[in-house]
C-alpha beads as a LAMMPS data file, in Angstrom:
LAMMPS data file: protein, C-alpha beads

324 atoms
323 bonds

1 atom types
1 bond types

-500.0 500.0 xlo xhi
-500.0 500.0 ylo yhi
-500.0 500.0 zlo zhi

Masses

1 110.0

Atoms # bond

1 1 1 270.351 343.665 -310.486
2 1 1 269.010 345.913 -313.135
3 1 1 269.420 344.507 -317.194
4 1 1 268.032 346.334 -320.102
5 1 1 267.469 344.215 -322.884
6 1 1 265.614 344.318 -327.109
7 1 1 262.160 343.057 -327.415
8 1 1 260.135 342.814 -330.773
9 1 1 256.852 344.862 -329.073
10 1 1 254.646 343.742 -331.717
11 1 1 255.243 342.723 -335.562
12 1 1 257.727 345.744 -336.931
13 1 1 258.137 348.001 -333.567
14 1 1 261.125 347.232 -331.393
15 1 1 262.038 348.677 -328.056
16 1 1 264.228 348.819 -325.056
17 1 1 262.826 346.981 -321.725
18 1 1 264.065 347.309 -318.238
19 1 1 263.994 344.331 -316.033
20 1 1 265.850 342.630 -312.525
21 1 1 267.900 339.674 -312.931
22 1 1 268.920 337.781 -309.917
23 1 1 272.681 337.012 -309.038
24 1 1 274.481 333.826 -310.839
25 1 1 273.663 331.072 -308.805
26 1 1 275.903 327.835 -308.447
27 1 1 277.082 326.387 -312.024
28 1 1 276.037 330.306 -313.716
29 1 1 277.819 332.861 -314.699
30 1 1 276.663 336.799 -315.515
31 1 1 277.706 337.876 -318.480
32 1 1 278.252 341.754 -319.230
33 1 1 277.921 342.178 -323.082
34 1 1 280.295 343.873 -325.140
35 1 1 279.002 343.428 -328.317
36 1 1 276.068 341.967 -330.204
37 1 1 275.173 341.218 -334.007
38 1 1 272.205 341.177 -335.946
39 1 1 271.385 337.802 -337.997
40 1 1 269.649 340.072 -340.761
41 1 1 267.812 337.414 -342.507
42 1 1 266.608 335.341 -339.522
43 1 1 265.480 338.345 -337.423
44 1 1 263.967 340.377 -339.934
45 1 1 261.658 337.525 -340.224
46 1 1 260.965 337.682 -336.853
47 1 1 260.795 341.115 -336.374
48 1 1 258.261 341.174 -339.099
49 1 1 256.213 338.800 -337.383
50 1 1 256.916 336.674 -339.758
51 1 1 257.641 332.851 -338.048
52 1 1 254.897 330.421 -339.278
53 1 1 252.506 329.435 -336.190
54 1 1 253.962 325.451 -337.527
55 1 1 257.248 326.610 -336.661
56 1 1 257.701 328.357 -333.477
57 1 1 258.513 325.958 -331.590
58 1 1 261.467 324.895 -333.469
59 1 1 262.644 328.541 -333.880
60 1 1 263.041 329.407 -330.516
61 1 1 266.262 331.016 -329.767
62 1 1 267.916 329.218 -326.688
63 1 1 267.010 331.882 -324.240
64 1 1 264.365 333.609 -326.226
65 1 1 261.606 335.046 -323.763
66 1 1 258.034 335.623 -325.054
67 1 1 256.616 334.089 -327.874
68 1 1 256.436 334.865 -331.489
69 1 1 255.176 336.365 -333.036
70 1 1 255.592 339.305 -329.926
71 1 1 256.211 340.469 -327.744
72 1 1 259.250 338.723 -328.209
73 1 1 263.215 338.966 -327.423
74 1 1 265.203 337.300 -329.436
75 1 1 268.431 336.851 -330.964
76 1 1 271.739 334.491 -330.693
77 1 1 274.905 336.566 -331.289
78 1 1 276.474 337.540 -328.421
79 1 1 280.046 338.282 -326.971
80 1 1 280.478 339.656 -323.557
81 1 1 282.392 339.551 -320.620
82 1 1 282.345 336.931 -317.310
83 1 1 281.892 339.147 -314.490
84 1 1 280.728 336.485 -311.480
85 1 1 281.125 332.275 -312.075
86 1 1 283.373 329.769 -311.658
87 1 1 287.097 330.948 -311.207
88 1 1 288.250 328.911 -314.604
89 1 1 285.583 332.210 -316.549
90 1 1 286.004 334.721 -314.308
91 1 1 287.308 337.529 -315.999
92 1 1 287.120 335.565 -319.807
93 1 1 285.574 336.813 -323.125
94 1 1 283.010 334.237 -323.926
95 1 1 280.051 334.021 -327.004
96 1 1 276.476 333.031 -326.138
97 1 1 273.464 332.595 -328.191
98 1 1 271.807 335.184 -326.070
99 1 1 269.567 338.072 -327.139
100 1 1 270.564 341.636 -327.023
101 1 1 270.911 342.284 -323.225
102 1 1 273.104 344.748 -321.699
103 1 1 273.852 341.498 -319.091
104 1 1 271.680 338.454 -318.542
105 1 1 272.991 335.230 -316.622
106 1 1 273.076 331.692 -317.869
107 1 1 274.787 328.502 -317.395
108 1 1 278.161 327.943 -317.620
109 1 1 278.323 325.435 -319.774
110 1 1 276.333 328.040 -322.131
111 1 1 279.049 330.343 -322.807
112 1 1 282.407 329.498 -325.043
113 1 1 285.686 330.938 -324.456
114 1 1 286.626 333.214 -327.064
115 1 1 290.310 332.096 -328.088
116 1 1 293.298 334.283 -328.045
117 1 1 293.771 335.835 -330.852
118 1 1 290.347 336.794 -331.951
119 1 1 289.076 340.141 -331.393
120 1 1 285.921 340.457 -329.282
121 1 1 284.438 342.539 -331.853
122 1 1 284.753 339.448 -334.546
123 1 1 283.583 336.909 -332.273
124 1 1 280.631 338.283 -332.382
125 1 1 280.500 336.070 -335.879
126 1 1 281.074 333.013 -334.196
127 1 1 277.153 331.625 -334.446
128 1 1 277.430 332.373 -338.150
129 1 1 280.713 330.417 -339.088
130 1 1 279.247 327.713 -336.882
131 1 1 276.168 327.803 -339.494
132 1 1 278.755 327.460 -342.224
133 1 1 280.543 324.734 -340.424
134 1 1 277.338 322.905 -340.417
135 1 1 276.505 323.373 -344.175
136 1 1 280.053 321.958 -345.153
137 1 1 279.643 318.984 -343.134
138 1 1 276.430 318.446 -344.615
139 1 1 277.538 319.760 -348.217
140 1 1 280.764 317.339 -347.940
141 1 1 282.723 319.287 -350.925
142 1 1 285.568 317.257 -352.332
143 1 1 289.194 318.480 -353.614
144 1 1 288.702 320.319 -357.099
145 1 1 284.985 320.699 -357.146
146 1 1 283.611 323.505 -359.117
147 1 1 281.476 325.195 -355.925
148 1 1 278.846 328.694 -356.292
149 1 1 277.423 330.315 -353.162
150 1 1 274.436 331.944 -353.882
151 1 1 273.747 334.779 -351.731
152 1 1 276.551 336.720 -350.560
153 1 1 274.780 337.908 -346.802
154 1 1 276.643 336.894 -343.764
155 1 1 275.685 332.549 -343.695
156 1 1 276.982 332.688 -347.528
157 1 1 279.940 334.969 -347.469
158 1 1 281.302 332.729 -344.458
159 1 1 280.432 329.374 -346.158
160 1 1 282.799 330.993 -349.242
161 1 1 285.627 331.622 -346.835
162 1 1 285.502 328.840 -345.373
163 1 1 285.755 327.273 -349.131
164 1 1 288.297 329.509 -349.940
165 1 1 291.001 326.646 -348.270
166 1 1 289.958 323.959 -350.251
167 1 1 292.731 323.300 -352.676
168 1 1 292.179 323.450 -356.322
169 1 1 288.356 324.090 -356.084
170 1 1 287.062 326.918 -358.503
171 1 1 284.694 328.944 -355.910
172 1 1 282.570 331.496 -356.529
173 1 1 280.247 333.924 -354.732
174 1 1 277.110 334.996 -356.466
175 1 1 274.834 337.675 -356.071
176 1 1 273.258 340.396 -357.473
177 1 1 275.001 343.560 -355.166
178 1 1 278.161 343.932 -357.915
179 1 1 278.972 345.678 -354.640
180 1 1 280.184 342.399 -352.734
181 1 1 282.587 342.326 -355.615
182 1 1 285.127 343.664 -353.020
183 1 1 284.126 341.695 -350.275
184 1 1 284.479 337.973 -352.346
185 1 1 288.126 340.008 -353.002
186 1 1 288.515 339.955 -349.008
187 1 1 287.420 336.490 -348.643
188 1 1 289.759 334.765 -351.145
189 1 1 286.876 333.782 -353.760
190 1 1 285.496 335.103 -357.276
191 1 1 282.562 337.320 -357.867
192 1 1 279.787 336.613 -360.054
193 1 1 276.312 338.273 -360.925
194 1 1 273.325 335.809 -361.406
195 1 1 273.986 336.179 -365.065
196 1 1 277.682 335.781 -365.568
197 1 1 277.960 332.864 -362.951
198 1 1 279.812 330.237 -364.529
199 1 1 278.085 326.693 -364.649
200 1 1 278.544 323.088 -364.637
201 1 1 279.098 323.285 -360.443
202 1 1 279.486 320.191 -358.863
203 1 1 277.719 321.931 -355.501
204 1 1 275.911 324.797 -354.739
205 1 1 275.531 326.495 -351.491
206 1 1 272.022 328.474 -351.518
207 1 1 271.559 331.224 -349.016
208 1 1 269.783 334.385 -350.941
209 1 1 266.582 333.657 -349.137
210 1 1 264.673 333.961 -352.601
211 1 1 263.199 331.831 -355.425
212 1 1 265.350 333.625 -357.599
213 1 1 268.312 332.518 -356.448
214 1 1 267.246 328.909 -355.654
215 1 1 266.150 328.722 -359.078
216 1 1 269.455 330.030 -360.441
217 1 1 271.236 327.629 -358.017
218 1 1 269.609 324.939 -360.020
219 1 1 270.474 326.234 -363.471
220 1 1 274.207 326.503 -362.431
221 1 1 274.556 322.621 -360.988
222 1 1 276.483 320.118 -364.007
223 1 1 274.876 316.708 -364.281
224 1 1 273.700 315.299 -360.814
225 1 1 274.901 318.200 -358.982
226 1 1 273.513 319.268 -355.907
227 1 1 272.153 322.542 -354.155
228 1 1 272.424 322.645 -350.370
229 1 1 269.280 324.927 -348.977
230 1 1 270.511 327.228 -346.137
231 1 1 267.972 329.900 -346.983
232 1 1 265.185 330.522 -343.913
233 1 1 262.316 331.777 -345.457
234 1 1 259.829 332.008 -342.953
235 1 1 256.094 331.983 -343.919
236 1 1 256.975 333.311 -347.840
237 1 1 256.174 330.753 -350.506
238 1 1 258.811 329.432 -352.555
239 1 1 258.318 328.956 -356.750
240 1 1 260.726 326.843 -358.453
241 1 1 261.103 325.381 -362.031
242 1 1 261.231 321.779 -361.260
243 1 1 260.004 321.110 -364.879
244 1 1 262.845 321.799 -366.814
245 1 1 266.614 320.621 -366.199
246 1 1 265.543 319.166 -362.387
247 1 1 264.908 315.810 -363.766
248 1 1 266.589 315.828 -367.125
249 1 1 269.981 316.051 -364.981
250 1 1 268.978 314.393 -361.867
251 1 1 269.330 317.547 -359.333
252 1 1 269.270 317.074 -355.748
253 1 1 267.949 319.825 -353.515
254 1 1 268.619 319.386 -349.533
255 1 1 268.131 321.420 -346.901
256 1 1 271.041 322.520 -344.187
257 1 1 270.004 323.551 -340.832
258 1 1 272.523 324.716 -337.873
259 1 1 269.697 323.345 -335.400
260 1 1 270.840 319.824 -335.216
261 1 1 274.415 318.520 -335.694
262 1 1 275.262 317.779 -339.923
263 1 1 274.456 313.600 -339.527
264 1 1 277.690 312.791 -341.141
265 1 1 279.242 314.646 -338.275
266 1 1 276.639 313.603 -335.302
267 1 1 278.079 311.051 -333.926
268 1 1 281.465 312.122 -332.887
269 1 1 280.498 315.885 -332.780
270 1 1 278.174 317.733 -330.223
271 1 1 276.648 321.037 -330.590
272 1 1 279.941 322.560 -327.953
273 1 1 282.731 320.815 -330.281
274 1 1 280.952 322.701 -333.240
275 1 1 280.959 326.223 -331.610
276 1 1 284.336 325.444 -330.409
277 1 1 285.396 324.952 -334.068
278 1 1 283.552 327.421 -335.810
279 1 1 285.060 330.239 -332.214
280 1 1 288.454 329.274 -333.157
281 1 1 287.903 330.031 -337.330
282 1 1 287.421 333.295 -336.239
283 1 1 291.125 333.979 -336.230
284 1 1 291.226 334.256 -339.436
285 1 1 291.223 338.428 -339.934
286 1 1 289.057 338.054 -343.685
287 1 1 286.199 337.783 -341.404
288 1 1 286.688 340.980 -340.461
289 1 1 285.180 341.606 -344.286
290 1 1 281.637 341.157 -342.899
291 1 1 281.483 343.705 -339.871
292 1 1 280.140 346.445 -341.922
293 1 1 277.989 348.390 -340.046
294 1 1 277.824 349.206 -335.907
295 1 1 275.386 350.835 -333.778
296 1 1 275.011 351.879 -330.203
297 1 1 272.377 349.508 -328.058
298 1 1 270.242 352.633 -327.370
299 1 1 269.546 352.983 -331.060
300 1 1 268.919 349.690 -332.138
301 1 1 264.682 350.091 -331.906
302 1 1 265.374 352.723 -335.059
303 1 1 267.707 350.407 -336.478
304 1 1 266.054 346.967 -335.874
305 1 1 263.433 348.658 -338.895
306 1 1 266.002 349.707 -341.457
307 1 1 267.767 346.329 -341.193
308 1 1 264.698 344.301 -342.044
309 1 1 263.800 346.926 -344.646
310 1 1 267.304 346.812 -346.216
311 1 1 267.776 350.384 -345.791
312 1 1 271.367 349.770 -344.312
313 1 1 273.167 347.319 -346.246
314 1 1 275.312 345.916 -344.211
315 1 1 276.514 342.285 -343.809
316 1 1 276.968 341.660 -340.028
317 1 1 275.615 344.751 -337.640
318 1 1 277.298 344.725 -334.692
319 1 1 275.618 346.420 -331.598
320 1 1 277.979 347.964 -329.027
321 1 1 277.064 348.272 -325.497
322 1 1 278.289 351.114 -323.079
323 1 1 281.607 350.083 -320.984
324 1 1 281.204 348.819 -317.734

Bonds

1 1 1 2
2 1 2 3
3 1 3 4
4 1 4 5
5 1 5 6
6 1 6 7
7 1 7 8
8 1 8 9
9 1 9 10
10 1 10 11
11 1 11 12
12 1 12 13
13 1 13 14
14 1 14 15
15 1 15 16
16 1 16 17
17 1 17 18
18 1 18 19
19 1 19 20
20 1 20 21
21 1 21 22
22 1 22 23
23 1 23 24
24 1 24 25
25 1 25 26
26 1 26 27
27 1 27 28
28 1 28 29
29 1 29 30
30 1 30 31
31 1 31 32
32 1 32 33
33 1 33 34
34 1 34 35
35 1 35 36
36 1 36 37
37 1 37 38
38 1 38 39
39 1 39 40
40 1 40 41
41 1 41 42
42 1 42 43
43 1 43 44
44 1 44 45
45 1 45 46
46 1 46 47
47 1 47 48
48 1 48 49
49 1 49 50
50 1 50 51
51 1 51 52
52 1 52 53
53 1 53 54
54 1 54 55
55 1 55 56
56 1 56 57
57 1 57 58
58 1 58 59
59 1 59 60
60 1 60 61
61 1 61 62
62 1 62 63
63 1 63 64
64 1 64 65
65 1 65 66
66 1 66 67
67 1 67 68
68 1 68 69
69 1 69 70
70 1 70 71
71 1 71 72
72 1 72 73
73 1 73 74
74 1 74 75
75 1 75 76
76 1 76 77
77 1 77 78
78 1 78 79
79 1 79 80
80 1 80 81
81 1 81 82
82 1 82 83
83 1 83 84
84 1 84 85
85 1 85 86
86 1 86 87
87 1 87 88
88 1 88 89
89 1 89 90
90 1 90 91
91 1 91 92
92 1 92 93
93 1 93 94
94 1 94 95
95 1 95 96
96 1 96 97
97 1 97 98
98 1 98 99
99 1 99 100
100 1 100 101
101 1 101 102
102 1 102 103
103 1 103 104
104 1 104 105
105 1 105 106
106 1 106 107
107 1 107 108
108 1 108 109
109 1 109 110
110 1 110 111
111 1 111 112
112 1 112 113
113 1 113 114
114 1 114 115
115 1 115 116
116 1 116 117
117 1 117 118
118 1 118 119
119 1 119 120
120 1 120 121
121 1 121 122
122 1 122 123
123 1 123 124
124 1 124 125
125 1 125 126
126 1 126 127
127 1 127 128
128 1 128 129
129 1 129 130
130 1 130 131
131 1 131 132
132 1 132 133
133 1 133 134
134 1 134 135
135 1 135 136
136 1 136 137
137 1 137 138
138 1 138 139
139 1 139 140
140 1 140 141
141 1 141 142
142 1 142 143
143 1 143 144
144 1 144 145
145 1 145 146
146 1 146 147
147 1 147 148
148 1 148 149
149 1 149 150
150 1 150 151
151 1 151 152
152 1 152 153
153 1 153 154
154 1 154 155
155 1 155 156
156 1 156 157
157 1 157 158
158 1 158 159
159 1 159 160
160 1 160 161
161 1 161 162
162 1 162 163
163 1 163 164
164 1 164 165
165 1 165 166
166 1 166 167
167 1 167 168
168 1 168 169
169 1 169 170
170 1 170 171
171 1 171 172
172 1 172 173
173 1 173 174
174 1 174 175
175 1 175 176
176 1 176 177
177 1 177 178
178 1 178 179
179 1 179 180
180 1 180 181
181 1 181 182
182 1 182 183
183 1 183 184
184 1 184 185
185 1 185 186
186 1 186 187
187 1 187 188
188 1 188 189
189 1 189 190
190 1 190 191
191 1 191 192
192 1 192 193
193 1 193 194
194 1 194 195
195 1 195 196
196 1 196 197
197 1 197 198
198 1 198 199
199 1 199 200
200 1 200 201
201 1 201 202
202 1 202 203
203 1 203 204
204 1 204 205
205 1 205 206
206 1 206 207
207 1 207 208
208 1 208 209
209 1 209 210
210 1 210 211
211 1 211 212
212 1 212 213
213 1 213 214
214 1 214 215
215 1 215 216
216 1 216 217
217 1 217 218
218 1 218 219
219 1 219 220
220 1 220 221
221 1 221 222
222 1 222 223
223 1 223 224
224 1 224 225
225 1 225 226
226 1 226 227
227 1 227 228
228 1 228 229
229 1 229 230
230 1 230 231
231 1 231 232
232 1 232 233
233 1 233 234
234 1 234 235
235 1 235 236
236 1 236 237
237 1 237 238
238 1 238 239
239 1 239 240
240 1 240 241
241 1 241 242
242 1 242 243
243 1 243 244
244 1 244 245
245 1 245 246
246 1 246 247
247 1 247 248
248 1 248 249
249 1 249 250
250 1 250 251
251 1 251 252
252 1 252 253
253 1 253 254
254 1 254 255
255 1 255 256
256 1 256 257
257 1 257 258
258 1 258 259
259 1 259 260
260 1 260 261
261 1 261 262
262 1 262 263
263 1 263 264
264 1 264 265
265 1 265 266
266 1 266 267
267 1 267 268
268 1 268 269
269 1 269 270
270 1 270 271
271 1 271 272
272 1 272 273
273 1 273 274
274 1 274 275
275 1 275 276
276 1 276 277
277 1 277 278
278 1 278 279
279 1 279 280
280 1 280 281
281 1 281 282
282 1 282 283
283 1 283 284
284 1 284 285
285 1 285 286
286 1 286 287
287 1 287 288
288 1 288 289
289 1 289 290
290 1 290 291
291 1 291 292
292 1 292 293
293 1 293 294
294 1 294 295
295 1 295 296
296 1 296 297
297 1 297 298
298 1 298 299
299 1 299 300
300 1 300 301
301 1 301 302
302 1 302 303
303 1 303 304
304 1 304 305
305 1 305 306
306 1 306 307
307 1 307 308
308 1 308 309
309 1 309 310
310 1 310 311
311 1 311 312
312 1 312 313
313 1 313 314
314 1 314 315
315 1 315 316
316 1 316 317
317 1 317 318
318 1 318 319
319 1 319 320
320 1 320 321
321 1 321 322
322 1 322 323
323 1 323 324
């Protein structure tokens, strides 16, 4: 049958490909998508063709086709609907790291049940609080600690929610848009700029995807705090001040990364109890905060470009795909 699905052409050009899929065979399931999302900081690096050569192998999406840096189609936000499997998902609203494809068919055992009680249209997040998930269970923050995320895109603003529950912690969000003032508002968490942050954090969450930010991350940690690195930066070179309070106050940096389970987690948790978790968050309606912008699937080759340039500002883009 036919599919239509995004492909990265070459390095900044995206288009729209036609192709035949054949029918779900025995343990599949064909999906028909309702909705995607773009992960704006992850696939503007690869739409810029920017994946180092050392690390393509890792950053393969789990049905990626092609190879970076193009042609390539890629992406891992997905919510659609199970039009031919097993009786049990016949019929169900399911999320699957899949690419933006009108339909596509995978295993069963690749798609989650999206619980009742969250919207389609905010499952679409579910990939993203699993990220979050990941970087708490690797972050392990404790009752009362004084917590900044750095970088409010879509990994930090649902690592902040997420923090929002922890009782008697002082949680902020940081960034340098004063207009995600009125998203931290949505979330449950202060707003900071870079300069008015407050300091002395026990833990800080870094997800701005810049040097400037790691390097404020640093400056805002108390005596042998710790940042937790969720940025992705791609092939860009980093530059941080290890030379002044790094050593003097015994800083940790260490890196997060939703690719593996969090080790203090891995041995009673598998990658499916994780997306399980992170699916059934997703009933909480603050998410709702960080669907900002929506496009049809036809138009996403002109807005693929603005996203990675930052012309459109929004959080989570959500694609919507033409009813069946």
């Amino acid at each position: 049958m036919p599919t239509r699905a995004f492909w990265v052409a070459e390095p900044g050009v995206g288009e729209i490909r036609s192709a035949e899929i054949p029918p779900p065979g025995e343990g599949e399931v064909l999906v028909r998508t309702l909705y995607s999302a773009v992960s704006r900081g992850t696939e503007a690096t690869v739409f810029r063709g920017g994946v180092p050569e050392s690390q393509r192998a890792g950053m393969r999406a789990p049905f990626q086709d092609g190879d970076f840096p193009a042609p390539v189609k890629y992406g891992y936000l997905n919510v659609g609907v199970v039009e031919e499997g097993p009786g049990g998902l016949r019929g169900r609203t399911v999320f699957c790291l899949h690419p933006h494809q009108d339909r596509y068919v995978v295993p069963a055992t690749a798609v989650v049940p999206v619980p009742e009680g969250v919207p389609a249209a905010r499952a679409v997040l579910t990939g993203t609080v699993e990220t979050a998930v990941n970087a708490l269970w690797d972050a392990a923050p404790r009752v009362g600690d004084r917590i900044a995320v750095v970088g409010a895109g879509m990994v930090g603003c649902c690592v902040a929610r997420l923090l929002a529950a922890l009782p008697g912690a002082r949680v902020q969000l940081v960034d340098v848009d004063t207009g995600r003032a009125d998203t931290a508002a949505a979330l449950g968490v202060g707003f900071r700029t870079p300069d008015e942050a407050d300091g002395d954090c026990d833990l800080v969450l870094h997800t701005s995807g810049s040097s400037a930010g790691l390097t404020r991350s640093l400056e805002l940690l108390g005596e042998e705090g710790e940042v937790v690195e969720l940025s992705w930066y791609g092939d860009r070179v980093v530059n941080v001040p290890l030379g002044e309070w790094f050593h003097p106050r015994r800083l940790t940096i260490r890196s997060s990364q939703v690719g593996t389970v969090a080790p203090a987690r891995a041995r009673r948790r598998d990658y499916a109890d994780r997306v399980a978790l992170a699916a059934g968050l997703l009933a909480d309606p603050a998410f709702d905060a960080l669907i900002t912008g929506e496009s049809p699937f036809d138009e996403l080759p002109d807005v693929m470009p603005r996203l990675a340039a930052g012309e459109l500002g929004a959080l989570c883009h959500r694609i919507a795909y033409p009813a069946a």
